[in-house]
N, CA, C and O atoms as a Tinker XYZ file with bonds, in Angstrom:
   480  protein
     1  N      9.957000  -38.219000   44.796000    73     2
     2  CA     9.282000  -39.508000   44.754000    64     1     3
     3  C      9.423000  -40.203000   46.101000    63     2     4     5
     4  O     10.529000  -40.148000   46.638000    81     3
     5  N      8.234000  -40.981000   46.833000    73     3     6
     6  CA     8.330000  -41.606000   47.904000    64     5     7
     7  C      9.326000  -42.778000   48.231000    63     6     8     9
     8  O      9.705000  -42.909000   49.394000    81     7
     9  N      9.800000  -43.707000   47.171000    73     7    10
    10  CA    10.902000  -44.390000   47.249000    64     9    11
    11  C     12.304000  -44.326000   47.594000    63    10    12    13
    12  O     13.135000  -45.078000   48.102000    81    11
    13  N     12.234000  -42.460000   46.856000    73    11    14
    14  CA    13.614000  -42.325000   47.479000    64    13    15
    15  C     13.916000  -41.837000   48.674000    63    14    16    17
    16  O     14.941000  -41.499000   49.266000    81    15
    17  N     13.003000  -41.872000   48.845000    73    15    18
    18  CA    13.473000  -41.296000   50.842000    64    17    19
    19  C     13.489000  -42.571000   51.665000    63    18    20    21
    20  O     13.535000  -42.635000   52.893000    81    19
    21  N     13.440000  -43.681000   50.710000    73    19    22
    22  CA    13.262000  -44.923000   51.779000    64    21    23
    23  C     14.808000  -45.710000   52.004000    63    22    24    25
    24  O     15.486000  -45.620000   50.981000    81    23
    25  N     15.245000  -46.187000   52.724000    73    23    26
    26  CA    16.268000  -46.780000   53.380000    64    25    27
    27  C     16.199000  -47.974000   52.237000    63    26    28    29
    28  O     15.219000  -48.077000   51.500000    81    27
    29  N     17.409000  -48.924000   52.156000    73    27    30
    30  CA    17.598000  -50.012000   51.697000    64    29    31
    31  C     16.679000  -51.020000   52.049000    63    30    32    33
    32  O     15.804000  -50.415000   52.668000    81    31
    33  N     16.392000  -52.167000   52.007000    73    31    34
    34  CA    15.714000  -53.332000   52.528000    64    33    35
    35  C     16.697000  -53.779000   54.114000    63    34    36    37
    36  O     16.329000  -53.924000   55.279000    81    35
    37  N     17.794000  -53.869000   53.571000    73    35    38
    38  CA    18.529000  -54.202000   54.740000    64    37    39
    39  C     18.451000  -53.026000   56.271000    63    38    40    41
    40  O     18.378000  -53.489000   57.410000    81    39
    41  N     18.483000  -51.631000   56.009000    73    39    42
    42  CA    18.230000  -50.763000   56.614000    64    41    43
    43  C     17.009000  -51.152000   57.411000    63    42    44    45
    44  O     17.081000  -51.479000   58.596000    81    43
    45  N     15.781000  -51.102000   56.657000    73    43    46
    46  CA    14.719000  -51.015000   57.053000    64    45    47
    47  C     13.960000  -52.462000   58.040000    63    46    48    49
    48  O     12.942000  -52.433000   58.733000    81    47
    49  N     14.819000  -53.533000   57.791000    73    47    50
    50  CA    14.653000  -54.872000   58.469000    64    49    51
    51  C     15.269000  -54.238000   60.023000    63    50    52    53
    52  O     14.861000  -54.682000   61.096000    81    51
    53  N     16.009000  -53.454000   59.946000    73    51    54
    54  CA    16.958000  -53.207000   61.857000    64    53    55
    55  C     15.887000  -52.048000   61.915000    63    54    56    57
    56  O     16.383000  -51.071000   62.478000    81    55
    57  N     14.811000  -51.870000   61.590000    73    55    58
    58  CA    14.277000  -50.417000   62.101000    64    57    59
    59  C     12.662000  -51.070000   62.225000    63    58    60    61
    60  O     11.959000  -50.267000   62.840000    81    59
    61  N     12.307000  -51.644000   62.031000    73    59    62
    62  CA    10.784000  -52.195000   61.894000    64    61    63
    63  C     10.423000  -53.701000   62.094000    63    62    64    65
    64  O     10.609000  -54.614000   61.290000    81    63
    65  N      9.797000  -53.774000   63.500000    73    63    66
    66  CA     8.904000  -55.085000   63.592000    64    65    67
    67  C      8.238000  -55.173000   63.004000    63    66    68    69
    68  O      7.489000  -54.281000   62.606000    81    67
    69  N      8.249000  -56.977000   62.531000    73    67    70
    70  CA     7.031000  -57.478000   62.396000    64    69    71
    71  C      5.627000  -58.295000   62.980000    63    70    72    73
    72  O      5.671000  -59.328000   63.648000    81    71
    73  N      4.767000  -57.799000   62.694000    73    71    74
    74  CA     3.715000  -58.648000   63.537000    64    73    75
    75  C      3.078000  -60.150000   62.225000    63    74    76    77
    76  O      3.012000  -60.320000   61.008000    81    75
    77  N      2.791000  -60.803000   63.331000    73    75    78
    78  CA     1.688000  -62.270000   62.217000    64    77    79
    79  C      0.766000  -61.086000   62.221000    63    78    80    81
    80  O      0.778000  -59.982000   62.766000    81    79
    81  N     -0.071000  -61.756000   61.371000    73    79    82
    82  CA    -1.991000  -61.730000   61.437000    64    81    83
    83  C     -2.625000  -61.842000   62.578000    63    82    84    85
    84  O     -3.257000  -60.992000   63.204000    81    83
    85  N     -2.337000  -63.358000   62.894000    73    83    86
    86  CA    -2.804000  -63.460000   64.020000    64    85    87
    87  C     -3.022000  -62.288000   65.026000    63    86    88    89
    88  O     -4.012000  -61.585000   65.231000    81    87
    89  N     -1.409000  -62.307000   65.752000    73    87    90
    90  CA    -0.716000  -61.275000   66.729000    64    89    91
    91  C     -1.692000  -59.846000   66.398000    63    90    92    93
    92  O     -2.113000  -59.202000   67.359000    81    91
    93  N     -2.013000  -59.409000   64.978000    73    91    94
    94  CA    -2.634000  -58.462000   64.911000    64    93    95
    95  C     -4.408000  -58.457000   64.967000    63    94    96    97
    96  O     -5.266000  -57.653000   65.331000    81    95
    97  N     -4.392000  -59.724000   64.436000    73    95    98
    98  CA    -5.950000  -59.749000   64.683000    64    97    99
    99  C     -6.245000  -59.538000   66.353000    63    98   100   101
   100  O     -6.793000  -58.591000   66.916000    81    99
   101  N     -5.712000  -60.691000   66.877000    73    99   102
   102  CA    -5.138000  -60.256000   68.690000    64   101   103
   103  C     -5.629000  -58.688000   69.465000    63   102   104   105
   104  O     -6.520000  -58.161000   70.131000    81   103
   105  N     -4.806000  -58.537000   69.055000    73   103   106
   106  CA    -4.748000  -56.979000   68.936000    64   105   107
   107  C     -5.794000  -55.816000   68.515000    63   106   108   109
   108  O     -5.927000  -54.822000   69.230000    81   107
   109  N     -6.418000  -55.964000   67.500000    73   107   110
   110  CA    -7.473000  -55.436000   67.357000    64   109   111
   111  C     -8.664000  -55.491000   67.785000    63   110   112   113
   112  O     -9.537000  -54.648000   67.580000    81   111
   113  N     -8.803000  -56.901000   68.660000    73   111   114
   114  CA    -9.900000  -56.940000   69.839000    64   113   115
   115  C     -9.612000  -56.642000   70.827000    63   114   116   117
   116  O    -10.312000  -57.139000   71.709000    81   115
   117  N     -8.333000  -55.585000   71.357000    73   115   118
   118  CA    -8.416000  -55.799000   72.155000    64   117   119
   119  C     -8.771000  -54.140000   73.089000    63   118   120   121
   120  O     -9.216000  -53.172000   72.472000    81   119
   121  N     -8.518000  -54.095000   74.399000    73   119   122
   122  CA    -9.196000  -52.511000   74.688000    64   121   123
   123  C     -8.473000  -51.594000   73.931000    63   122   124   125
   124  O     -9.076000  -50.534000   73.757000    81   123
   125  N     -6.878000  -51.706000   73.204000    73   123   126
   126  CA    -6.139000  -50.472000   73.040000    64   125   127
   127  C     -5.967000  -50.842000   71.965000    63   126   128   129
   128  O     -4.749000  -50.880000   71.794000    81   127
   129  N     -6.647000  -51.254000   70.814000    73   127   130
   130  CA    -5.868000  -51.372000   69.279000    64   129   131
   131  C     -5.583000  -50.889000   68.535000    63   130   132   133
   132  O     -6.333000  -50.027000   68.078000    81   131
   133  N     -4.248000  -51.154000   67.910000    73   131   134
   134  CA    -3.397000  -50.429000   67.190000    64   133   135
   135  C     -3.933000  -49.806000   65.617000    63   134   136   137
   136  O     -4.739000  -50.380000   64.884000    81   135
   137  N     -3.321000  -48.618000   65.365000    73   135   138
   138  CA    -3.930000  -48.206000   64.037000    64   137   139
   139  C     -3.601000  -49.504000   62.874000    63   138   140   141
   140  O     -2.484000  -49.989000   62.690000    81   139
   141  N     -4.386000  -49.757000   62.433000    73   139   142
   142  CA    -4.096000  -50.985000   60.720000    64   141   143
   143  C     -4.655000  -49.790000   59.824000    63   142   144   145
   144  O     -5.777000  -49.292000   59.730000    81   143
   145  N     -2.919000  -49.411000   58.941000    73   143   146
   146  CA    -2.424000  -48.464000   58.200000    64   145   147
   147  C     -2.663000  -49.339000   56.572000    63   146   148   149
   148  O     -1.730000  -50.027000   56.157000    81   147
   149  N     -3.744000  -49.246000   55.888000    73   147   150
   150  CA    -3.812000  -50.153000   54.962000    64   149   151
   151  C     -2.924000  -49.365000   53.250000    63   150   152   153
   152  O     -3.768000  -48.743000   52.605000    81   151
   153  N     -2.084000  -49.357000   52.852000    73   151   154
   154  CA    -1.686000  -48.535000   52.065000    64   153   155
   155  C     -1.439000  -49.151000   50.219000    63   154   156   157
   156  O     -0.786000  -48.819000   49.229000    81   155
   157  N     -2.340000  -50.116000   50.584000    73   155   158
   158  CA    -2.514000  -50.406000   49.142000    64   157   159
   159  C     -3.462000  -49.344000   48.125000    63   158   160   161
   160  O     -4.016000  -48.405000   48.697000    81   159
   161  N     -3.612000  -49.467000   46.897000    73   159   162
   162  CA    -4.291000  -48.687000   46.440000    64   161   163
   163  C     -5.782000  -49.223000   46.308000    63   162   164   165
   164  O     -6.222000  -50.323000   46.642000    81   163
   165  N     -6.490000  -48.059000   45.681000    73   163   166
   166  CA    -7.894000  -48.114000   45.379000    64   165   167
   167  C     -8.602000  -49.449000   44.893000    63   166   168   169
   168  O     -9.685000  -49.841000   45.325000    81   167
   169  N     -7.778000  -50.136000   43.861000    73   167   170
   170  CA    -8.357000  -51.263000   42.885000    64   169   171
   171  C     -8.366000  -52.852000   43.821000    63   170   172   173
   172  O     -9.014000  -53.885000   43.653000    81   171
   173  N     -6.911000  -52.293000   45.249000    73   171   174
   174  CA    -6.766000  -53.526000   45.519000    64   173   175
   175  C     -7.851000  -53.611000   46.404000    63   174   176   177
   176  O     -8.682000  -54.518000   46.360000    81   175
   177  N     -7.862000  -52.492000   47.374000    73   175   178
   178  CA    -9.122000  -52.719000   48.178000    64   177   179
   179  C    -10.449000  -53.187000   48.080000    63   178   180   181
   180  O    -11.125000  -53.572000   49.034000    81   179
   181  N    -10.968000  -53.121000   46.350000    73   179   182
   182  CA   -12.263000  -53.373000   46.073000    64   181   183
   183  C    -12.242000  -54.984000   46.050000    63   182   184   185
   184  O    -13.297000  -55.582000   46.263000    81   183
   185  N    -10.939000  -55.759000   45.769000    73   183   186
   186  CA   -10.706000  -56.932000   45.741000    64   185   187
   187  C    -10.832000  -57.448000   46.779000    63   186   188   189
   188  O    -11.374000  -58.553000   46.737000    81   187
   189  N    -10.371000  -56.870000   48.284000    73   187   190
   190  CA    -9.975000  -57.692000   49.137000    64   189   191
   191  C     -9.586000  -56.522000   50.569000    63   190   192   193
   192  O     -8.537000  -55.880000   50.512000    81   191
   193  N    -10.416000  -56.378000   51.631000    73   191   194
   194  CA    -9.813000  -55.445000   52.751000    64   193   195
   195  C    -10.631000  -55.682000   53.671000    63   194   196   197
   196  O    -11.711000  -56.268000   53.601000    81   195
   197  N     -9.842000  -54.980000   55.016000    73   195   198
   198  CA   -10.144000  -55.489000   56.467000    64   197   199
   199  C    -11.045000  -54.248000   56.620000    63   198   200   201
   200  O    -10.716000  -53.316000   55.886000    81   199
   201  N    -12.050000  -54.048000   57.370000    73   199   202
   202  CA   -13.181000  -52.745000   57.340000    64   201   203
   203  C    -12.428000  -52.066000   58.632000    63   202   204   205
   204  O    -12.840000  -50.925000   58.842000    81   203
   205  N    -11.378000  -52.533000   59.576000    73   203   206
   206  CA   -10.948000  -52.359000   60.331000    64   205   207
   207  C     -9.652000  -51.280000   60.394000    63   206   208   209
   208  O     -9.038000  -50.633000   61.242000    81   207
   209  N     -9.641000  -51.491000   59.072000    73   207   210
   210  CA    -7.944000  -50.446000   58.178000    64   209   211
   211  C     -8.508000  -49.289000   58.044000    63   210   212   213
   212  O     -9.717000  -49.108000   57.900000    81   211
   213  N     -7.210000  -48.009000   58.108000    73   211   214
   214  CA    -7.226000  -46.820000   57.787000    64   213   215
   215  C     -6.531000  -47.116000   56.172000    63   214   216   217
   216  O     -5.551000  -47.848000   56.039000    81   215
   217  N     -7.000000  -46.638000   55.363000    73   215   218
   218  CA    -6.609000  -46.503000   54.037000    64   217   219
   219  C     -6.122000  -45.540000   53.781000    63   218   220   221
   220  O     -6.853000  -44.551000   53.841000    81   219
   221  N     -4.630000  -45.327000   53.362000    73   219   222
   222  CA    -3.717000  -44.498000   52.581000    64   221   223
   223  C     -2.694000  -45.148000   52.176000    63   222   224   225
   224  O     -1.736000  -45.764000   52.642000    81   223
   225  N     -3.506000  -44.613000   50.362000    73   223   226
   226  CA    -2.482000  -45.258000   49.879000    64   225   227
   227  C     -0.729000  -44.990000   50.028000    63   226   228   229
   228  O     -0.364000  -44.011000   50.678000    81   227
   229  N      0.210000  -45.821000   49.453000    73   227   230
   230  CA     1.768000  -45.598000   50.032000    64   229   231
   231  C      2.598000  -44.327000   49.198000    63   230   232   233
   232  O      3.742000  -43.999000   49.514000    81   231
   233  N      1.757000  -43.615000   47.987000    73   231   234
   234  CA     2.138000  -42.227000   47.567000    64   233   235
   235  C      1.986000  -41.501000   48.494000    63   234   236   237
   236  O      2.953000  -40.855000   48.896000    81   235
   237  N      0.703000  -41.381000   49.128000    73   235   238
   238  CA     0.017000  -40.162000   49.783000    64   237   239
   239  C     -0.077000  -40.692000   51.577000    63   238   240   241
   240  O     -0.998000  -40.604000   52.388000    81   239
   241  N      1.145000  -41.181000   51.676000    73   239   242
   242  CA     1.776000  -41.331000   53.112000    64   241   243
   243  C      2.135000  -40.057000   53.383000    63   242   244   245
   244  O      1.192000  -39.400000   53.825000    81   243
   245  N      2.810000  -39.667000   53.315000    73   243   246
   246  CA     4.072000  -38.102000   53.746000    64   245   247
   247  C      3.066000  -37.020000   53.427000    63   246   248   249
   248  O      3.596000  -35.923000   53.600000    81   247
   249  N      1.554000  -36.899000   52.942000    73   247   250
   250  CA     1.157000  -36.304000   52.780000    64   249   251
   251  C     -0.017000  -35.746000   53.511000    63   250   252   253
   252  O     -0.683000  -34.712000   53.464000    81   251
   253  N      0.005000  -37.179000   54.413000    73   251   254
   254  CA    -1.396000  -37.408000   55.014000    64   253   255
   255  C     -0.761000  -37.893000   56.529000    63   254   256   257
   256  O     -1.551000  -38.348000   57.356000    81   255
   257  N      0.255000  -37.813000   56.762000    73   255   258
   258  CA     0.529000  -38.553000   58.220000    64   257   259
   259  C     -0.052000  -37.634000   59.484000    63   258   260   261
   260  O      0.180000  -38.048000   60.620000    81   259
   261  N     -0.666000  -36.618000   59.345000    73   259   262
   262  CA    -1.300000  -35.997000   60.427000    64   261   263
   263  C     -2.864000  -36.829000   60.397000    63   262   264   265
   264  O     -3.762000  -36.362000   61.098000    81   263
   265  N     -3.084000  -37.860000   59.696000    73   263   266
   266  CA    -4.374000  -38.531000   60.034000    64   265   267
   267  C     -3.930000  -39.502000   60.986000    63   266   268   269
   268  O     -4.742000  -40.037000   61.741000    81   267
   269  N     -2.656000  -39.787000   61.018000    73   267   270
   270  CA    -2.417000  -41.062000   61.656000    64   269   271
   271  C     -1.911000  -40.804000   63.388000    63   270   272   273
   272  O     -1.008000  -39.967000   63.394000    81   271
   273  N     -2.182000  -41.197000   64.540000    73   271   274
   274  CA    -2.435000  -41.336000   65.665000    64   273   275
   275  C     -0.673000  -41.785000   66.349000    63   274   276   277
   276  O     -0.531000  -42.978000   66.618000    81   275
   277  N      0.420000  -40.955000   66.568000    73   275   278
   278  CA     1.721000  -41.544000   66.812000    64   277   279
   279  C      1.902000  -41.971000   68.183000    63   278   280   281
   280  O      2.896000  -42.465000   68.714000    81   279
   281  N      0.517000  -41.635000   68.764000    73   279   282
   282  CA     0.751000  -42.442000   70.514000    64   281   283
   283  C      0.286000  -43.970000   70.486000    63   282   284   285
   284  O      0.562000  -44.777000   71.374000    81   283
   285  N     -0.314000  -44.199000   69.563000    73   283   286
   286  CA    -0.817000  -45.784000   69.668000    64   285   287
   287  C      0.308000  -46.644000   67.940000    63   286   288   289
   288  O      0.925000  -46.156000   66.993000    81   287
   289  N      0.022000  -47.929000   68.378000    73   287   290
   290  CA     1.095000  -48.475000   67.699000    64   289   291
   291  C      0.477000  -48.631000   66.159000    63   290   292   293
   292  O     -0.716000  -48.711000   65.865000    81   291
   293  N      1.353000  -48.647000   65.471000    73   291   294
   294  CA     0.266000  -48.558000   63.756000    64   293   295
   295  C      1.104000  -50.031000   63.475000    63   294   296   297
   296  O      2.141000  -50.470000   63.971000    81   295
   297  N      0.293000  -50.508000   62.589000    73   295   298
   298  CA     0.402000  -52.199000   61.904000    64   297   299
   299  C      0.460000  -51.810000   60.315000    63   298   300   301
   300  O     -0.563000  -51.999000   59.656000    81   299
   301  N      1.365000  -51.392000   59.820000    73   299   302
   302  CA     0.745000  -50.810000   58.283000    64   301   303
   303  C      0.968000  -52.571000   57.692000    63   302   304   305
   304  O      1.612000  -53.507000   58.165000    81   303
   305  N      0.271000  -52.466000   56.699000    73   303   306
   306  CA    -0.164000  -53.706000   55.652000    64   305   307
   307  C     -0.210000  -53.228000   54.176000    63   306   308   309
   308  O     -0.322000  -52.044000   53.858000    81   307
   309  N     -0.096000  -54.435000   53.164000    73   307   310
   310  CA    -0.019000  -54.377000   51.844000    64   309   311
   311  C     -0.679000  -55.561000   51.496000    63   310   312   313
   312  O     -1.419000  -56.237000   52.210000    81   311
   313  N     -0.313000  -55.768000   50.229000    73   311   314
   314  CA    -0.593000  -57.303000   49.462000    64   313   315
   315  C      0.345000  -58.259000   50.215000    63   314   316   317
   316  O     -0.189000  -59.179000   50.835000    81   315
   317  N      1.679000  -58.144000   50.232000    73   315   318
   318  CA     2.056000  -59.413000   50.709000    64   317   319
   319  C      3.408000  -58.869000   51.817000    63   318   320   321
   320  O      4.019000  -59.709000   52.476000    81   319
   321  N      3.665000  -57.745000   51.880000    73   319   322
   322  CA     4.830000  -57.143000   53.146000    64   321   323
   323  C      5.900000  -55.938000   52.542000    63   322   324   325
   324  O      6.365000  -55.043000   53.248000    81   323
   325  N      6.185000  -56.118000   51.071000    73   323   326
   326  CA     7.031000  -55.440000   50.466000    64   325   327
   327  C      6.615000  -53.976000   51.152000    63   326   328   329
   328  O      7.060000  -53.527000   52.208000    81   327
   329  N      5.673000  -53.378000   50.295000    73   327   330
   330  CA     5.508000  -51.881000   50.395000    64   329   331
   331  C      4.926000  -51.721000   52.176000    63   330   332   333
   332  O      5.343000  -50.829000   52.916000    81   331
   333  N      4.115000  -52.568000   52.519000    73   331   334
   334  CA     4.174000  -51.649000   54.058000    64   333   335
   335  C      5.902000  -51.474000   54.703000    63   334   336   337
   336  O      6.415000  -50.555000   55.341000    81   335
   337  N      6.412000  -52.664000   54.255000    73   335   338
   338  CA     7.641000  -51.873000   55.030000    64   337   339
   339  C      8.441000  -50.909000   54.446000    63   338   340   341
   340  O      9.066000  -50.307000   55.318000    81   339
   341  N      8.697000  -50.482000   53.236000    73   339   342
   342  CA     8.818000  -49.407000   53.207000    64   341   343
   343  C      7.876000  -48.351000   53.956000    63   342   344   345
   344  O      8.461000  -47.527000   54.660000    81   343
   345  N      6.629000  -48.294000   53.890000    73   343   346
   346  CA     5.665000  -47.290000   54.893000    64   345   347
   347  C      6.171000  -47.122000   56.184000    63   346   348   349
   348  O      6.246000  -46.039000   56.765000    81   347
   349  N      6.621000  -48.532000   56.758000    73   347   350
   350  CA     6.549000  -48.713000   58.441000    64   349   351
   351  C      7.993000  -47.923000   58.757000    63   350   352   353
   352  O      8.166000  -47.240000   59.767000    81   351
   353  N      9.207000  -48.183000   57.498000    73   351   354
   354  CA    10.512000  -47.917000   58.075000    64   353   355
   355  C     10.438000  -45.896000   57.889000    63   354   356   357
   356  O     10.986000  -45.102000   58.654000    81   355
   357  N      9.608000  -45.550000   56.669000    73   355   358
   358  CA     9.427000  -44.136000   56.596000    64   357   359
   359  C      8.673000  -43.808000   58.160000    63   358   360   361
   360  O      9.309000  -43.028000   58.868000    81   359
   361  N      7.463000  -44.315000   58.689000    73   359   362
   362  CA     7.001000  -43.791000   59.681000    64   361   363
   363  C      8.076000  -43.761000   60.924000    63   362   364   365
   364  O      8.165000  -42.718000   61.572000    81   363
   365  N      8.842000  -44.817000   61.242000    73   363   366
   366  CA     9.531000  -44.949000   62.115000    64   365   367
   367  C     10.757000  -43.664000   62.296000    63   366   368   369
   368  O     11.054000  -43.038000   63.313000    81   367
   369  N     11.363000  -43.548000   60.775000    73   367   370
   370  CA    12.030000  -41.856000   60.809000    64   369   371
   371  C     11.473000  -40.991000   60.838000    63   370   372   373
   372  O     11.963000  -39.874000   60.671000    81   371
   373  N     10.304000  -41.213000   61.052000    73   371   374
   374  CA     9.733000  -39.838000   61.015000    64   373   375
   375  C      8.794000  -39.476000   62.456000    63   374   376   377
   376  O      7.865000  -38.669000   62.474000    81   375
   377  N      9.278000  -40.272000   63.627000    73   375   378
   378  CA     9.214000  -40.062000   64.916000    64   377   379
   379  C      8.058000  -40.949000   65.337000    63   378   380   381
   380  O      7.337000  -40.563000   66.257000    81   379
   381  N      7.815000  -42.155000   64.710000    73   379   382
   382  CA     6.432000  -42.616000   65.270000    64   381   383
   383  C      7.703000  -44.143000   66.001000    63   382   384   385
   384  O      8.625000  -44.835000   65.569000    81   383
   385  N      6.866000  -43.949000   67.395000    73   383   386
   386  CA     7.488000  -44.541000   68.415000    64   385   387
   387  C      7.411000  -45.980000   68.068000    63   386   388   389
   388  O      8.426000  -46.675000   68.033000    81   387
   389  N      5.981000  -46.536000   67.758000    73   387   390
   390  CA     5.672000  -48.274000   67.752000    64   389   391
   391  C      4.760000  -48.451000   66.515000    63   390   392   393
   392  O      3.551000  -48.301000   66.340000    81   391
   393  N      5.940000  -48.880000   65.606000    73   391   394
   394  CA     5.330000  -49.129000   64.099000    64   393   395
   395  C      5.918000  -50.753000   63.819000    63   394   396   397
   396  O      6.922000  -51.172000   64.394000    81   395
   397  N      5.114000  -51.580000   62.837000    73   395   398
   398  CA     5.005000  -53.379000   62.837000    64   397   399
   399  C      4.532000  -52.932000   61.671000    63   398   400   401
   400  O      3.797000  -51.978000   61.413000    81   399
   401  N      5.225000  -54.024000   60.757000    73   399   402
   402  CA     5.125000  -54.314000   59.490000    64   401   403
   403  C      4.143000  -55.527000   59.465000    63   402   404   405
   404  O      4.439000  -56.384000   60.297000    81   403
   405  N      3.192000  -55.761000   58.806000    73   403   406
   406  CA     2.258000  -57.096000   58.610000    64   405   407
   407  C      2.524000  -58.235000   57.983000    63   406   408   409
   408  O      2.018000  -58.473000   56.887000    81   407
   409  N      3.311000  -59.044000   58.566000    73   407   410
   410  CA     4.374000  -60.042000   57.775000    64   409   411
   411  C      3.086000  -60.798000   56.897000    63   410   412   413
   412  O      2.181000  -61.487000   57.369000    81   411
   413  N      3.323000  -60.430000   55.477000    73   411   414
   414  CA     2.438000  -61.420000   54.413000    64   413   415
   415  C      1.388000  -60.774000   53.895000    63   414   416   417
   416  O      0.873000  -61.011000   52.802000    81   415
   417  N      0.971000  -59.720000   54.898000    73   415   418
   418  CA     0.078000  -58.563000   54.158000    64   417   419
   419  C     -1.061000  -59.666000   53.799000    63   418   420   421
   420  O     -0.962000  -60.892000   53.857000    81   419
   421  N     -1.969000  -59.015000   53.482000    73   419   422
   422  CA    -3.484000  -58.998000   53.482000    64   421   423
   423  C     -3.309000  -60.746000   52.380000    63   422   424   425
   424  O     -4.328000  -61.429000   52.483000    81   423
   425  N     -2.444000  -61.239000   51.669000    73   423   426
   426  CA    -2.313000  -62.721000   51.620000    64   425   427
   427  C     -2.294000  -63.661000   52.789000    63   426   428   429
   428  O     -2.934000  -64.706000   52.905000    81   427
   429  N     -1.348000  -63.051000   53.744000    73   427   430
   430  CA    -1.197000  -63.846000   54.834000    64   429   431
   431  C     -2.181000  -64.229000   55.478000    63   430   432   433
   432  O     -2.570000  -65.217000   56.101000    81   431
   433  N     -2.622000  -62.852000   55.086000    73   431   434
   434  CA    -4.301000  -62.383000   57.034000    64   433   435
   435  C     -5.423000  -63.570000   56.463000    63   434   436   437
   436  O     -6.274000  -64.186000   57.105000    81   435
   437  N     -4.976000  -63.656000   54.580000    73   435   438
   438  CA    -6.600000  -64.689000   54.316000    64   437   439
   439  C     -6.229000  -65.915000   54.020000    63   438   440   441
   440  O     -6.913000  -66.673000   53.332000    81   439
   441  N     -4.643000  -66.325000   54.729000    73   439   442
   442  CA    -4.969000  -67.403000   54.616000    64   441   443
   443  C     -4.777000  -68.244000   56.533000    63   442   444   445
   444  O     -4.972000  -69.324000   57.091000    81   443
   445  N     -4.322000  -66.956000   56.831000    73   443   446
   446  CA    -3.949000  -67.717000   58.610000    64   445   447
   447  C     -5.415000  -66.906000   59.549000    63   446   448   449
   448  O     -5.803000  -67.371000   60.620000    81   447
   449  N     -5.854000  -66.059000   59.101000    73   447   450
   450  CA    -6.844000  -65.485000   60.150000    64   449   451
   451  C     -8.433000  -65.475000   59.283000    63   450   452   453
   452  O     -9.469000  -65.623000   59.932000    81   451
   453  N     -8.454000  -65.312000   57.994000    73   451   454
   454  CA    -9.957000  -64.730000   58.078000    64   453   455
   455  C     -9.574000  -64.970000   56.259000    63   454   456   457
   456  O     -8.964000  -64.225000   55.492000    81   455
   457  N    -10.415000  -66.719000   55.948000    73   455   458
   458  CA   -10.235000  -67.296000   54.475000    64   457   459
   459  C    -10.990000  -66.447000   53.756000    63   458   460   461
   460  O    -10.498000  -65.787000   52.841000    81   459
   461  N    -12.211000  -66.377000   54.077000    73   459   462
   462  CA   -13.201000  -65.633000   53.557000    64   461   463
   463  C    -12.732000  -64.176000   52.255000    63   462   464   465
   464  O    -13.379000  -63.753000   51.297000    81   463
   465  N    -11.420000  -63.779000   52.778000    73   463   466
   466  CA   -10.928000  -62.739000   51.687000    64   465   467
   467  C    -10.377000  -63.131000   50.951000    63   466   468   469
   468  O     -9.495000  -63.961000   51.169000    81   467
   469  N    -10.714000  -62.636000   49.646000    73   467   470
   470  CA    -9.634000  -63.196000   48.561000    64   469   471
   471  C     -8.398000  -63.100000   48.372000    63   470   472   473
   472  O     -7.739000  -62.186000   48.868000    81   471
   473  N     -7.974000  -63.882000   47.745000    73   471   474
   474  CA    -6.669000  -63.615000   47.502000    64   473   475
   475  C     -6.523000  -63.084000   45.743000    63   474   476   477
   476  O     -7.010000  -63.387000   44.653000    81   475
   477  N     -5.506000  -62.094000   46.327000    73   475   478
   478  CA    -5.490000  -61.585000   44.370000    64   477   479
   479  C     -3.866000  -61.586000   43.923000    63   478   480
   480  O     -3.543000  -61.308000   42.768000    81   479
């Protein structure tokens, strides 16, 4: 199971930045932007997502990480921060150099960068 390979909460806070929305919206205009690792599931996305995200969900991480790009920095995101950081602290052991957790997850992004998405 993907949980258990994950570090404590406390672990995973000394192993993984976080970025705002903002900082990431920032970022995604800009010439070099970072992968946005969206790893919520199927039902949440129909609710509410950035067209800008790579989607995998947070089962089918370890399964799929050869889609993901380890020279550029990944931003993984959720509903509100919980599960990307588990994602961000797994990517980080697992040799990816510049990984950021999305402080507030896709709640945060609609209410500090872009209202227009719902909140669920």
């Amino acid at each position: 199971m993907f949980c258990a390979i994950i570090p404590t909460i406390h672990e995973q806070a000394a192993l993984v930045l976080e970025m705002t929305p903002k900082e990431c919206f920032d970022l995604l205009a800009s010439s070099q932007p970072p992968v946005l690792l969206d790893v919520r599931e199927d039902w949440e996305l129909a609710i509410a997502s950035l067209p800008a995200a790579l989607h995998i969900p947070m089962d089918q991480v370890p399964g799929r990480m050869d889609e993901l790009d380890n020279k550029r920095p990944v931003v993984v995101m959720c509903r509100s921060g919980a599960r990307s950081m588990q994602v961000a602290s797994y990517l980080v052991q697992n040799g990816f150099p510049q990984v950021f957790n999305l402080e507030g997850g896709i709640l945060a992004w609609s209410e500090q960068v872009d209202q227009s998405i719902p909140s669920y």
